[in-house]
C-alpha positions, 0 to 999 in steps of 0.5 A: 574254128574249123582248124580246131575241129579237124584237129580235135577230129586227128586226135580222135582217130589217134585215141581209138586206136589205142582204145581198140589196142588196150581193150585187145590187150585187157581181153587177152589178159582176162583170157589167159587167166581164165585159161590158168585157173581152168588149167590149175583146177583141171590139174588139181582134180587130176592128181587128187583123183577126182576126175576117176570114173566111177568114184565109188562104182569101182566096188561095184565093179571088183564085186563083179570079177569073180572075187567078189562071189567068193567073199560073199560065200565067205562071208555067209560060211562064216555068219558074219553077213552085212547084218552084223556089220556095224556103221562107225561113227568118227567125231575129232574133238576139235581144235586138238589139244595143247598142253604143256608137261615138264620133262624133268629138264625144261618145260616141253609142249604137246600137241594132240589131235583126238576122235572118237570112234562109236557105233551109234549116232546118239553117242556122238551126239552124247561126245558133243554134248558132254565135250566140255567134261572130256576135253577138260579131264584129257587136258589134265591128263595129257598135261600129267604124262611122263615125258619117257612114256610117250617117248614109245609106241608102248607108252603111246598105247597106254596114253590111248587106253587111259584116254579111252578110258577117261572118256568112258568114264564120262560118258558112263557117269552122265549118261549111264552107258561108256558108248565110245568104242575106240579113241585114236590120236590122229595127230601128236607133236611132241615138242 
């Protein structure tokens, strides 16, 4: 038995080693990655900008390097100060709108991406509630368009105004008030 014991004892002492190694091995791995994904973030952070000092003080700062006065002295000439200025409010009637139109040879398909622009949060509030209507009405709109209109800036413009209208329309006829001032296509993909 003693012969077993001095060779269970060898094997052993060959294991932990390997054990020592292997672990070694596990934490250099576990290491690198960390340093990886350290080094991805830190770079991601670096070519977005979000690692600028400052992030929203460099206002601050080009107010303070003589421009500035010049248009705050501007702006009180004119009587048009921070007063007068109104906060937007943006709401993208998602998912974007996808119809299909005929363009007088095969059936085409058209991907709009809409937001609404208001200068009161209750009308947003109104977009959010009534989106069901408007997103309704635009898609029999946007599924009715002719294919060589859109095909232009100008078309575009006028696929905009109707839009635009469209959603006053709703807006005017639930709540009593249009309250949209813009709608902008922030995304169109005509296929």
């Amino acid at each position: 038995m003693a012969k077993d014991d001095e060779e269970i004892l060898e094997d052993e002492e060959k294991k932990t080693p390997k054990k020592k190694g292997n672990l070694m091995k596990i934490l250099v791995i576990v290491l690198s990655v960390i340093i990886l994904i350290a080094a991805s973030i830190g770079g991601t952070l670096f070519l977005t900008g979000g690692m600028s000092s400052g992030g929203g003080d460099n206002k601050e700062v080009a107010a303070d390097d003589g421009h500035g006065e010049a248009e705050k002295n501007q702006e009180e000439d004119d009587g048009h100060g921070k007063e007068d200025m109104k906060e937007a409010f943006y709401y993208a009637l998602d998912p974007a709108f996808i119809v299909n139109y005929y363009d007088g040879q095969k059936i085409r398909y058209l991907q709009v991406t809409v937001e609404v622009l208001a200068y009161e949060e209750s009308v947003i509030e109104d977009v959010k509630k009534h989106s069901p209507v408007i997103r309704n009405n635009l898609i029999l709109m946007l599924s009715n368009i002719d294919s060589e209109v859109i095909r232009s800036i100008a078309g575009k413009k006028k696929l905009l105004n109707d839009a635009l209208a469209e959603v006053r329309g709703i807006l005017e006829e639930k709540t009593g008030r249009p309250g949209v001032e813009e709608v902008y296509f922030t995304g169109f993909v005509m296929q």
